[in-house]
C-alpha positions in Angstrom: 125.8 5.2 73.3 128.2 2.1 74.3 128.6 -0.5 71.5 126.2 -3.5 72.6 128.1 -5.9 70.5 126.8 -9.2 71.8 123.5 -7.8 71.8 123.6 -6.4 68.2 120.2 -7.4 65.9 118.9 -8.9 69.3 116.1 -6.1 69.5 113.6 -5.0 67.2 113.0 -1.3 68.0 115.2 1.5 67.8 116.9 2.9 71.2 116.2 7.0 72.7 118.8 8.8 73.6 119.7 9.6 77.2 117.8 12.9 77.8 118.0 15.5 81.0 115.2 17.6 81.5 115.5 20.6 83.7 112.9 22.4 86.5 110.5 19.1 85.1 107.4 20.4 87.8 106.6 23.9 88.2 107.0 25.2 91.3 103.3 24.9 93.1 102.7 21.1 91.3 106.1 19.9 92.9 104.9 21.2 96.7 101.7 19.6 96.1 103.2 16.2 94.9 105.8 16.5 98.1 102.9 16.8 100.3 100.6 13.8 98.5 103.3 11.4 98.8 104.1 12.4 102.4 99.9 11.9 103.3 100.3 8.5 101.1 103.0 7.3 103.1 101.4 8.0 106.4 98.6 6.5 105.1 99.3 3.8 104.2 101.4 0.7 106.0 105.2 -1.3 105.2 104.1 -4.8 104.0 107.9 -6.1 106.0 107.4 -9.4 104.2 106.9 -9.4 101.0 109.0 -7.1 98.6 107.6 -8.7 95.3 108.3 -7.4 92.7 104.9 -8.0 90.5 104.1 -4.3 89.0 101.1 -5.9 86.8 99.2 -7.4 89.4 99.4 -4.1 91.8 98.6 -2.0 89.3 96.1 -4.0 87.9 94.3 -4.3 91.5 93.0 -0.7 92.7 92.2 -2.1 96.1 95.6 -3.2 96.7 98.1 -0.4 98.1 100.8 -1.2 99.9 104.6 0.2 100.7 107.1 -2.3 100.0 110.7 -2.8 101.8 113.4 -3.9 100.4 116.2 -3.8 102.6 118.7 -5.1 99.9 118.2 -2.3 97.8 117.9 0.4 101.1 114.4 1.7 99.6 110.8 1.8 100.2 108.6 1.8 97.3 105.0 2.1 96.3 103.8 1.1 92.7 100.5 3.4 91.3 98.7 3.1 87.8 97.0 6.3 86.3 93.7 5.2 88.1 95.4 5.7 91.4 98.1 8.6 90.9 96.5 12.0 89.8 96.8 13.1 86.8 98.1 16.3 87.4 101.2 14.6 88.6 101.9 12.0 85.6 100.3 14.4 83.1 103.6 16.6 82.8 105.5 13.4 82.4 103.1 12.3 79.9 103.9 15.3 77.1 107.7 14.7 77.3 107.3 11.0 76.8 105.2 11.5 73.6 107.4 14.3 72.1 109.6 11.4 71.9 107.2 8.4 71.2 103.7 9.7 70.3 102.6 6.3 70.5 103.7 5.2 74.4 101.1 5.3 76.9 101.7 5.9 80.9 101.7 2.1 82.6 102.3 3.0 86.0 105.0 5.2 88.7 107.0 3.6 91.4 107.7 6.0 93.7 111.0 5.1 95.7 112.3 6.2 98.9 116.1 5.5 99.7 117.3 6.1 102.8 119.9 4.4 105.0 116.3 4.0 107.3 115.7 1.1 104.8 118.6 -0.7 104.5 121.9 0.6 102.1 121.0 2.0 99.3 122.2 0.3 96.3 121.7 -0.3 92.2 124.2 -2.3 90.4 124.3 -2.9 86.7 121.5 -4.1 85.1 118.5 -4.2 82.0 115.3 -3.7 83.0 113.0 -6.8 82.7 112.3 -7.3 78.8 109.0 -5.7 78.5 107.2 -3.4 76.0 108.1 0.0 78.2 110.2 2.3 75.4 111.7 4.3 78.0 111.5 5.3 81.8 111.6 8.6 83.2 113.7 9.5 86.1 112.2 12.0 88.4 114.2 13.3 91.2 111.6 14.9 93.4 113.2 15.6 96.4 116.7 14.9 98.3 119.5 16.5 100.2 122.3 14.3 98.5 123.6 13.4 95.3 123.6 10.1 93.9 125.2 9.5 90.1 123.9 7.2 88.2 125.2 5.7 85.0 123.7 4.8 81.9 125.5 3.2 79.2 128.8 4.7 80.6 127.8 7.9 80.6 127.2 9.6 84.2 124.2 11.9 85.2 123.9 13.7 88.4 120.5 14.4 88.7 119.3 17.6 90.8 115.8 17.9 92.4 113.2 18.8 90.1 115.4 17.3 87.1 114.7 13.9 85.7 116.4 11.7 83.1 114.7 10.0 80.0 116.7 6.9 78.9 115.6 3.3 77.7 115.1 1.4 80.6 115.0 -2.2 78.5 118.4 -1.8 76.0 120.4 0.5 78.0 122.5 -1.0 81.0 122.5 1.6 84.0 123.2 1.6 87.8 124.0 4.1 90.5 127.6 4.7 91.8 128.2 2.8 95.2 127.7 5.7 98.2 127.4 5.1 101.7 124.1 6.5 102.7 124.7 9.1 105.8 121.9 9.4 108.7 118.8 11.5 107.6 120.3 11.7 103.7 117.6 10.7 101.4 116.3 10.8 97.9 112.8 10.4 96.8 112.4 9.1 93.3 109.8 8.6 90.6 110.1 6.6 88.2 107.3 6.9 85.4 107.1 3.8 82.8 105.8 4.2 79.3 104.9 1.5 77.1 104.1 1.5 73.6 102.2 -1.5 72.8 103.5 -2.1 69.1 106.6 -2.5 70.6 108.3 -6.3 70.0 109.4 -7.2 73.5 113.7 -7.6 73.4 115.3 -10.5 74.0 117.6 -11.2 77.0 120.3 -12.3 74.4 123.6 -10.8 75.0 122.9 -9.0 78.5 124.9 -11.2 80.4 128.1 -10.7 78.7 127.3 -7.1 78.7 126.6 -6.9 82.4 130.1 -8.8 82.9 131.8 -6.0 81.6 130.9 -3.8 84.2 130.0 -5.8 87.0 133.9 -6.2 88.1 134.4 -2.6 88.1 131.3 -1.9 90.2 132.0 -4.8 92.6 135.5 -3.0 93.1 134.3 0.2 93.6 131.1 -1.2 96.0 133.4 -3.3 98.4 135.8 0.3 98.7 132.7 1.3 100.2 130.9 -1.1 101.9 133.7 -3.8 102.4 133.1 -7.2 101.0 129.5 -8.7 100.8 127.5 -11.2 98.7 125.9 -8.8 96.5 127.2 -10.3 93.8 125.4 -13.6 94.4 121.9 -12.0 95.2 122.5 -10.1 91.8 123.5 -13.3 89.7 120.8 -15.2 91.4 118.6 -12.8 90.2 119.6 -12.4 86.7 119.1 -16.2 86.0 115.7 -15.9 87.2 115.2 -13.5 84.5 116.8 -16.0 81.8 114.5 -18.5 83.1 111.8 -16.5 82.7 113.0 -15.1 79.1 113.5 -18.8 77.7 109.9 -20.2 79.2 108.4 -17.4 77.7 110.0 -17.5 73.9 109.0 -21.4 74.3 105.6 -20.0 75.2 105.4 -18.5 72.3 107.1 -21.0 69.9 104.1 -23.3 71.1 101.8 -21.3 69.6 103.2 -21.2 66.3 
């Protein structure tokens, strides 16, 4: 694991691993969750104007389902508590995620399509939003192309049917800039699992560790892509996130 030196003491819960787990579904309960998410998806509609972002009020809402775009990321995604996603389908992700925590519960699975259909498909460095999630899983279902992504420095090329365990919250990660070709695609699921005694981290730090890597990304994603603003939709967003963080530690200092 990379040396988080500005972000040392900052959080009060100890870090996973980064764990692979190979042929995750067996073979009949991966066909069956190909074909629910293909019925979902026909199902249901693209909501082309709003791609927010708010997992707790979907998932809170059983009446609400909807697939969201988001063009800037090249992905379509669709945001299920265990009310809504069968069990039979979160329950395998459920006994890896307590061999590790016995304490995390399942919150909720986005299920992401990327696809150059949606726009180009694109991660760059970042922490997940401070929350009390211990650690994501990261299912590749399906796909016919390969897509590395990093975490912490360390690379992972996932394979269908194999999915990564790493902490979604301390660890920076992101997915090596690729040029998406015609009818390549990769269907995702990411299952999040929170353990409520958990103190939520701070966002202390995570700037000047996303600075150290953001350079070298930018590099290699303008090789690819040729120059773009990404970086300013990305910086934009991150200081929404240390608005957020600092209105909600003087939430809390209130109360005291």
């Amino acid at each position: 694991m990379v040396l988080l030196s500005n972000m040392e003491n900052k959080f009060l819960y100890n870090s996973i691993e980064s764990t692979i787990i190979e042929n995750f579904l067996e073979k009949d309960n991966k066909e069956n969750l190909i074909k629910w998410i293909d019925l979902k998806w026909k199902k249901l509609y693209y909501d082309k104007k709003n791609i927010g972002l708010d997992f707790k009020k979907e998932i809170r809402n059983d009446h609400f389902q909807v697939i969201k775009l988001d063009p800037l990321a090249g992905k379509t995604f669709l945001n299920l508590g265990p009310n809504d996603f069968p069990k039979e389908f979160w329950q395998k992700a459920e006994e890896s995620a307590k061999k590790i925590n016995p304490n995390c519960e399942f919150e909720y699975v986005s299920i992401v399509k990327y696809s150059s259909e949606f726009g180009e498909p694109t991660l760059r460095p970042h922490f997940d939003t401070p929350s009390k999630a211990v650690f994501i899983v990261d299912y590749q279902l399906d796909g016919n192309t390969e897509w590395p992504i990093s975490v912490n420095l360390k690379e992972y090329v996932l394979k269908n049917n194999q999915c990564l365990i790493f902490d979604n919250n301390l660890s920076i990660h992101w997915r090596t800039p690729k040029k998406f070709k015609e009818e390549e695609f990769l269907i995702m699921l990411f299952y999040s699992f929170i353990d409520n005694d958990k103190e939520i981290p701070s966002l202390d730090g995570q700037s000047e560790e996303i600075s150290k890597y953001l350079k070298h990304y930018t590099d290699e994603h303008n090789k690819v892509f040729g120059d773009s603003d990404h970086n300013t939709n990305h910086t934009e967003k991150l200081a929404d996130l240390f608005r957020w963080a600092k209105e909600r530690d003087q939430s809390k200092n209130n109360e005291l």
